[in-house]
N, C-alpha and C positions, 0 to 999 in steps of 0.2 A: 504494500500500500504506500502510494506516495502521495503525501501532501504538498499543494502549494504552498509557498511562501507567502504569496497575495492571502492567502486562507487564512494562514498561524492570524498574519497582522490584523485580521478581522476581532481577532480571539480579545474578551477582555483581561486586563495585564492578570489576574488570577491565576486564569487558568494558561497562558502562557508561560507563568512562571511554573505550575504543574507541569506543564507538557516537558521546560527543559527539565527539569528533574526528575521523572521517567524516565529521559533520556539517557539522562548522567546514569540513573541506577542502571540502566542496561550497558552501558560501557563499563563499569564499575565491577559488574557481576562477570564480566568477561576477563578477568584480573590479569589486564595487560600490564606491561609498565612502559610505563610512558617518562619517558626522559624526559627532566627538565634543564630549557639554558642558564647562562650563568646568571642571567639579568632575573629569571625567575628563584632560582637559590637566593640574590643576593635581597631579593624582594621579600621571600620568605623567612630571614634570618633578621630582616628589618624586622618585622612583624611578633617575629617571637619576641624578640629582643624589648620591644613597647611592650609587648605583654608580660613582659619578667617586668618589668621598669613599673608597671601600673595596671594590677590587674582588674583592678575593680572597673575599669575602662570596658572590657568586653561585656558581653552578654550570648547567653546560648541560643544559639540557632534556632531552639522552638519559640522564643520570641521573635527574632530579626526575622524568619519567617511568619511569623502572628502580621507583624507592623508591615510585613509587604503587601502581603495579603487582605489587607487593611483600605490599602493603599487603590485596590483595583476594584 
């Protein structure tokens, strides 16, 4: 089955943002590894790095996804 593109963007942002996380869980479950560049390592270790420095700063993903979804 292929969807269009013109199609997804019909989609309200909800359930676009459903659809790419389906998405992601079917690549995810196919336990590739995916190499990352340096620019992605150096992005991730930025990250960590704020998150040791100030944790109280993050919040869990079943929120930041609540407030997306919020959002559409």
């Amino acid at each position: 089955m292929v969807i269009a593109l013109e199609d997804i963007r019909q989609l309200p942002l909800g359930q676009r943002i459903q659809l790419v996380e389906d998405i992601w869980d079917t690549v995810v479950a196919e336990d590739a590894d995916f190499p990352l560049s340096g620019a992605q390592m150096d992005e991730l270790d930025r990250r960590r790095e704020e998150l040791q420095a100030n944790p109280a700063a993050a919040i869990p993903w079943s929120e930041a996804k609540a407030r997306l979804l919020a959002k559409a």
